[in-house]
C-alpha atoms as one frame of an Amber mdcrd trajectory, in Angstrom:
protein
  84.783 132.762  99.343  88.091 131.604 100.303  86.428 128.368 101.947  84.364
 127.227  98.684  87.935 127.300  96.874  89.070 125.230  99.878  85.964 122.689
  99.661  86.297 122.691  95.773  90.060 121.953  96.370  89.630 118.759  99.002
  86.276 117.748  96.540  88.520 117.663  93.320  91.279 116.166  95.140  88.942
 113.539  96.859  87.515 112.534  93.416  90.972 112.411  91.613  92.516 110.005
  94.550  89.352 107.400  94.349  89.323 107.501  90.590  90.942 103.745  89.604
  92.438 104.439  86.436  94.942 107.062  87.646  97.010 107.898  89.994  96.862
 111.008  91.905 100.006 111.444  93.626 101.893 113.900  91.099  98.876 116.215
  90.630  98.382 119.808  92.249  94.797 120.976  93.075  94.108 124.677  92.605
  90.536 126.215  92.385  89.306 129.872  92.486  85.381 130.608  92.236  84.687
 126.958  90.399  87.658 127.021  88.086  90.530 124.462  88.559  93.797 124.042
  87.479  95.492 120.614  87.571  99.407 121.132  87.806 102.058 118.203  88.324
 102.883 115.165  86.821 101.433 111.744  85.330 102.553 109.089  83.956 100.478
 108.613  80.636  98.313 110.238  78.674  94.713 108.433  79.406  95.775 109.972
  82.979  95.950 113.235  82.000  92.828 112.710  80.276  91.003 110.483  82.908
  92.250 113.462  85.867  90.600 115.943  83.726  86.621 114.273  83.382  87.056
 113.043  87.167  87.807 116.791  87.961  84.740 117.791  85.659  82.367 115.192
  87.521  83.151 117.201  90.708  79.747 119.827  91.683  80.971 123.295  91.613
  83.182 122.982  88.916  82.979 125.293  86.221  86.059 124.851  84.260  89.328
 122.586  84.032  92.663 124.304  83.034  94.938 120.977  82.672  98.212 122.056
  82.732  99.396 118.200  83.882 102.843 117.217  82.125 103.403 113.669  80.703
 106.386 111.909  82.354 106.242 108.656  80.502 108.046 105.953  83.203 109.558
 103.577  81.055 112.389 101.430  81.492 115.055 100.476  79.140 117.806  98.015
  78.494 120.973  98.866  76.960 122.628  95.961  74.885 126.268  96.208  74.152
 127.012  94.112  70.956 130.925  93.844  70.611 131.868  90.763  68.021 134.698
  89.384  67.125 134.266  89.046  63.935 131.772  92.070  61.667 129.054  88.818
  61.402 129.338  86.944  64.490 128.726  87.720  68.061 129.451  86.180  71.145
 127.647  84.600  73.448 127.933  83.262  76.696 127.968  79.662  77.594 124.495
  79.327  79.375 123.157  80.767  76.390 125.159  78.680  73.468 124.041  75.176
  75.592 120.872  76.799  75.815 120.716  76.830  72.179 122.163  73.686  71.383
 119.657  72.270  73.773 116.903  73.337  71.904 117.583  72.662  68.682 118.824
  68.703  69.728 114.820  69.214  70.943 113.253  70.447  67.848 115.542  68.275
  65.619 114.590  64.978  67.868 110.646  65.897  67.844 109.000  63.154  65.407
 106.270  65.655  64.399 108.690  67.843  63.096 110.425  65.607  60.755 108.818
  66.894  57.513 109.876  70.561  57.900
């Protein structure tokens, strides 16, 4: 029996890694007479979800334990505001000229003389 688990396995795992809407490289196969678990990581939730029906479209599968976490890979900014003054803040010169730049533009455009 041990080989059918093993088959199940490299089947499940074959159908996760040529599925296009996830990515399989954070997710653990296990199987034991047709039952798999899916352990690991993805990024999203339509992963997690999309992992599970590929693993379901797999013959010899009887049931799906997902046990997959959600690691949500996001990236942030952090924006330090200090001003001078409690309702101004400064910025640099690229940016001011920048500014000053664009509103010579808007105030110079002849279609925008009425607002």
């Amino acid at each position: 029996m041990t080989g059918s688990n093993d088959e199940l396995e490299r089947a499940v795992r074959a159908e996760l890694h040529w599925d296009p809407r996830l990515d399989d490289a954070g997710i653990l196969v296990s199987a034991h007479r047709g039952r798999v678990t899916l352990r690991g990581e993805v990024a999203t939730f339509q992963e997690k979800t999309e992992a599970e029906r590929a693993t379901e479209r797999v013959d010899g599968v009887h049931a799906v334990t997902n046990e997959l976490a959600v690691r949500l890979r996001t990236k942030h900014v952090e924006v330090e505001v200090r001003p001078r003054h409690p309702k101004a803040v400064e910025v640099d010169a690229p940016v001011r000229r920048a500014l000053r730049k664009a509103k010579r533009a808007v105030a110079d455009h002849p279609l925008l003389d009425d607002y």
